[in-house]
Each structure stands twice: as C-alpha cells, then as structure tokens.
C-alpha positions in Angstrom: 0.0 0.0 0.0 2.9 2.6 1.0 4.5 1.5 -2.5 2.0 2.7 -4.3 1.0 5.7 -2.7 5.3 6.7 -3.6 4.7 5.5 -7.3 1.7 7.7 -7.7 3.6 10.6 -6.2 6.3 10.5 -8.8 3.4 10.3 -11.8 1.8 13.5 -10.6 4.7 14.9 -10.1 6.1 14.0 -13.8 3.0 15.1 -15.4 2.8 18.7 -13.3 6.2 19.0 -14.8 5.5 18.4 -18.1 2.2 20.6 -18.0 5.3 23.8 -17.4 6.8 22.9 -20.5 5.9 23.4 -24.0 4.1 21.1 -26.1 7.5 20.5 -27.9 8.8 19.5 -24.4 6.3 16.5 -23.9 7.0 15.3 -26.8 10.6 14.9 -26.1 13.8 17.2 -25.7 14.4 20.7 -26.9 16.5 22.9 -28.0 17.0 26.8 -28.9 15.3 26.5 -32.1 11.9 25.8 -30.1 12.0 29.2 -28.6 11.1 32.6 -29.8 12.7 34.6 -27.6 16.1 34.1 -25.1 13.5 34.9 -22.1 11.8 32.1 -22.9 14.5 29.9 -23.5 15.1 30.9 -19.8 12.0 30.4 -18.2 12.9 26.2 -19.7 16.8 26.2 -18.2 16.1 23.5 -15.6 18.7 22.0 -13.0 21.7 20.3 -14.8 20.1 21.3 -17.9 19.2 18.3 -19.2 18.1 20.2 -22.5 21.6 21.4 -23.1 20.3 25.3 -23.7 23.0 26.6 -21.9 26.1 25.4 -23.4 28.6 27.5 -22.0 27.2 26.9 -18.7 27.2 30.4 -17.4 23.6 30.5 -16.4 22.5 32.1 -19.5 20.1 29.9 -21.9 20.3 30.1 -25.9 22.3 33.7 -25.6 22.3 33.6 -29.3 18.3 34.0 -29.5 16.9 37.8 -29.8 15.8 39.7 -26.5 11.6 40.2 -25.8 12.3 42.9 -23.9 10.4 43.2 -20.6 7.5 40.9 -22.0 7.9 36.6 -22.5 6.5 37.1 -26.2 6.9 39.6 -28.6 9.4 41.9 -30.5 10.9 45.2 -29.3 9.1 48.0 -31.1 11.7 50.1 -33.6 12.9 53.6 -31.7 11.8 56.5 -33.5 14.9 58.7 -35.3 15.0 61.9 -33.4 14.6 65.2 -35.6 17.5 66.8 -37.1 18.9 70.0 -35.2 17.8 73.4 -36.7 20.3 75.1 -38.8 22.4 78.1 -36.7 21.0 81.0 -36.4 23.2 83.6 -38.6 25.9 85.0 -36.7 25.0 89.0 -36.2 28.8 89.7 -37.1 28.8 88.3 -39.7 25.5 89.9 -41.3 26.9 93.4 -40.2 30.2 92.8 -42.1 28.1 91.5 -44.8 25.8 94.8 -45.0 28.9 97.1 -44.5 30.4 95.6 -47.9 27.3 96.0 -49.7 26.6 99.5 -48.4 30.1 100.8 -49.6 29.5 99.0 -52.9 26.4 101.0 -53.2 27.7 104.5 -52.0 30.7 103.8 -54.7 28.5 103.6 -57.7 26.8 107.1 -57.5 29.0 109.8 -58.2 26.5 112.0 -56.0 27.7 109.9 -52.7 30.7 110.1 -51.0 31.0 108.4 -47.3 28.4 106.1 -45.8 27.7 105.2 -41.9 25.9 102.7 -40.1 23.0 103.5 -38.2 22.2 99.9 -36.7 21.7 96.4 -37.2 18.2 94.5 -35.8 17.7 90.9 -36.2 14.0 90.1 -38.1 14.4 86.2 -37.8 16.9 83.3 -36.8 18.1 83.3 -40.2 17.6 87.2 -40.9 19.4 91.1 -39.8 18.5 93.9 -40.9 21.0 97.2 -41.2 20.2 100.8 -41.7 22.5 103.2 -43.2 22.9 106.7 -44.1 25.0 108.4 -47.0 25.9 111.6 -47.7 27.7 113.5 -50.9 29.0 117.3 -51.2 30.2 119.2 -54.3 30.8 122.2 -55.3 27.2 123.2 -56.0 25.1 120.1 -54.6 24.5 118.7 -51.4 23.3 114.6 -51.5 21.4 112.8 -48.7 20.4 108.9 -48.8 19.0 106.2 -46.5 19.0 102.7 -47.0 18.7 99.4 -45.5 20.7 95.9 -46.3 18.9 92.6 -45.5 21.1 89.9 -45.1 20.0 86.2 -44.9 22.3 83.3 -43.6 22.8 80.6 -41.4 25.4 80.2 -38.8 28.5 81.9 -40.7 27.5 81.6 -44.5 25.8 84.5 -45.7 23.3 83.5 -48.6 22.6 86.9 -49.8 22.6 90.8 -48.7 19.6 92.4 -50.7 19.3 96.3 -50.6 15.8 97.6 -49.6 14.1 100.6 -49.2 16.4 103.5 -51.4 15.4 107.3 -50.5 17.6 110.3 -51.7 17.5 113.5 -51.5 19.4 116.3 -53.5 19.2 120.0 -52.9 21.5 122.8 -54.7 23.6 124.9 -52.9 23.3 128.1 -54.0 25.4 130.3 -51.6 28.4 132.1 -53.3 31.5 132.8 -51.8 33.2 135.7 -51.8 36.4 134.6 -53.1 35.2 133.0 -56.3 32.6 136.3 -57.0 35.4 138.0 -57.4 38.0 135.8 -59.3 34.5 135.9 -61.5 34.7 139.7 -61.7 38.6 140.4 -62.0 38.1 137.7 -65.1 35.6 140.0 -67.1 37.4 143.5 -65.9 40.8 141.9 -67.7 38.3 141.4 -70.9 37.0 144.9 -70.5 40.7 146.7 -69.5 42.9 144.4 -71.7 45.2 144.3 -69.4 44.5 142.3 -65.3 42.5 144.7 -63.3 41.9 144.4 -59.3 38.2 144.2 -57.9 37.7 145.9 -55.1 34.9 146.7 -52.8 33.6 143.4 -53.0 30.3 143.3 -51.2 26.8 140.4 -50.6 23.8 141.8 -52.3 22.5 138.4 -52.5 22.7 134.8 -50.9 23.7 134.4 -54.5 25.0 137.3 -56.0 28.2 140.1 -55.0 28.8 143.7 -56.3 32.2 145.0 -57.1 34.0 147.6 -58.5 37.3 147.9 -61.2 39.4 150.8 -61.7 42.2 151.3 -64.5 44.0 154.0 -66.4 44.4 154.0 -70.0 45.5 155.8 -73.2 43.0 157.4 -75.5 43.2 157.3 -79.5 44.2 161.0 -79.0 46.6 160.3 -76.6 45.3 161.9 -73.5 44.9 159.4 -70.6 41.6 158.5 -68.8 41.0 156.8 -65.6 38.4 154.3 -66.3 35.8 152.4 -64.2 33.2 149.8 -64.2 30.4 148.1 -62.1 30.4 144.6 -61.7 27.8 141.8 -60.4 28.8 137.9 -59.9 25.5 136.0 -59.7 25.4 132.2 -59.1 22.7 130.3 -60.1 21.2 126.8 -59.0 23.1 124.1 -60.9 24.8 126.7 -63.5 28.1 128.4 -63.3 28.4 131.9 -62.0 27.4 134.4 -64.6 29.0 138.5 -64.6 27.9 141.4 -65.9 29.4 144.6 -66.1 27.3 148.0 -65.2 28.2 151.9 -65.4 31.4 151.7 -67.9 32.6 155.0 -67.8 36.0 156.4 -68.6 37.2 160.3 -67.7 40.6 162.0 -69.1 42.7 162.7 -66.5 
C-alpha cells in the first residue's frame, strides 16, 4: 500500500512537470530552435540542464536568441529617429560685415555719394538682420542725402545673400556764393574789359547768390590823352549753372 502511494507521487509529479513545458517539451527534448525569444529559453533552463540550452554553462540559456524585452512574447518595437537639429541661427557679425560691404559697394557707384555710416543692425528672424544706413555727398554746388537698409539672410556663418531695400535720396543745390570766387569771376571780365589784369575791389553780398564789385584802370586814349576808367560789376550764381558776370556803369574820364 505505501508502495503505491510513492509510485503515484512521482506520476503527478512528472505530469505537473511536463504541463510547465511546451508542447515540444512532452513530446521529447528541446532545444534553442523551439523558442522565440532568449527569455523564454530561460523560463525552460532546468537544474543540470538536461536540454543542453546553456552550453557554455554560465547560467544564461540560448544567448544567441533575440531579447523580448520586458515581455515573454513579442518583439521590441523600432525607436523612432530623433529630428535633425535646426540650422544656426546667422551669426549677427557676420550679417553686419556683410551689409557694411554691400553698403560701400552702393555708396561707390553714384557719383552724388561720398561716405556712408551705419545706423544699426536688428535681427527680423533666426536666419535674418537687418542694417540701416545713411549716405551723404558734397560738391561744389550740390548737397546729396540717402538712407538705406541691407537685409542679409544666412545661417550660422554663410551669408546667402545681402539684398538692398528701401532706397530714398534726396538732393538740394547749394546756392550760396562765396566771396572769393565772386570775385575771381569779376577780375576775369574786368581783364576782358581793361585788356590788361585789373583788381576788384569793394567786394560786397547783395545776394545769398549774388556780390557787387567795382574795377578801376588807367588807360590811353586814340588821342593820346589818358583817362582813368571804371566799371560796375555783379557775380550772380545760379542753382546748378556756373556763375554768370555782368558789367554795369562803364565809364572812362581824361585825367
């Protein structure tokens, strides 16, 4: 009776061993290929291994199998690429050099222009700055005034392209006339009048634009006699002409 109480002991217990193993397992013995995973080769390493899954014997079953993860079944799901960086943002140096060039470039074209300065540099975008500038031009008879602005776009370093916007100019003629070239104007006709270089003197303003003068000579009459001589003169400039001179009040008395 106690001998077969023992024998039945060991049948359950074979059978609730074999109900923890695959089917493949009841059927007989297994190996790597019956698993899906390296997990679940591990869940089957038994004592002494009678399966011969770990053949290395460091603990570890069928180590050349693919990992499950943290799950028995199933494949690790793909990680998802992260996004590319953004491109630099361009370099505010670098756009100011960049709108300096092109605002020389631009001031050395017009003949009206002369110097150019920079009023200040703003950034519109990452990828975008902004400068301001201001030229100026003098000659001798015009006065030149422009404003301008240079947008630069770029990334990091590289400047893609420096694009002039928003042109105004303004011109005005100066028409003030100085004394000292009135009266190089007047001695000029008096020497046409006299034949011979004759000093203005008396140089006075009757005008923002305009000077009086008087010329005095001496000269020989057709008869011999000698006259002192005398004329009126009037240096006018006009806007954007040369200076014209006239003479007024010619008059010539023997001496």
């Amino acid at each position: 009776m106690q001998r077969w109480k023992t024998t039945l002991s060991i049948t359950l217990g074979g059978l609730a061993l074999l109900g923890l193993l695959p089917a493949s397992a009841a059927a007989g013995d297994l190996d790597c290929g019956d698993f899906a995973t390296q997990e679940e080769a591990q869940e089957n390493l038994l004592p002494g291994d009678p399966h011969r899954l770990d053949g290395d014997g460091d603990g570890v079953a069928c180590e050349e199998l693919p990992s499950g993860g943290s799950g028995s079944t199933g494949e690790s799901a793909p990680s998802q690429p992260l996004p590319p960086p953004p491109p630099p943002k361009l370099e505010k140096a670098v756009a100011r050099d960049a709108a300096e060039h092109k605002a020389r470039k631009f001031t050395r074209r017009h003949a009206d222009l002369d110097s150019v300065s920079l009023r200040g540099c703003g950034r519109r975008s990452r990828h975008k700055v902004t400068c301001q500038f201001a030229a100026r031009g003098q000659s001798q008879d015009r006065k030149t005034t422009c404003s301008f602005r240079v947008a630069v776009k770029g990334e990091g370093a590289h400047v893609s392209s420096a694009r002039l916007r928003g042109i105004s100019c303004r011109s005005h003629v100066r028409a003030v006339l100085s004394p000292e070239r009135a009266k190089s104007a007047m001695e000029a006709v008096a020497r046409q009048i006299a034949g011979v270089s004759v000093p203005v003197f008396a140089v006075s303003r009757s005008g923002p634009r305009s000077f009086t003068g008087l010329a005095e000579w001496t000269e020989v009459a057709p008869t011999g006699a000698e006259e002192r001589c005398s004329v009126e003169l009037t240096a006018e400039k006009r806007p954007g002409g040369p200076i014209r001179t006239t003479d007024h009040n010619l008059d010539c008395q023997r001496i």
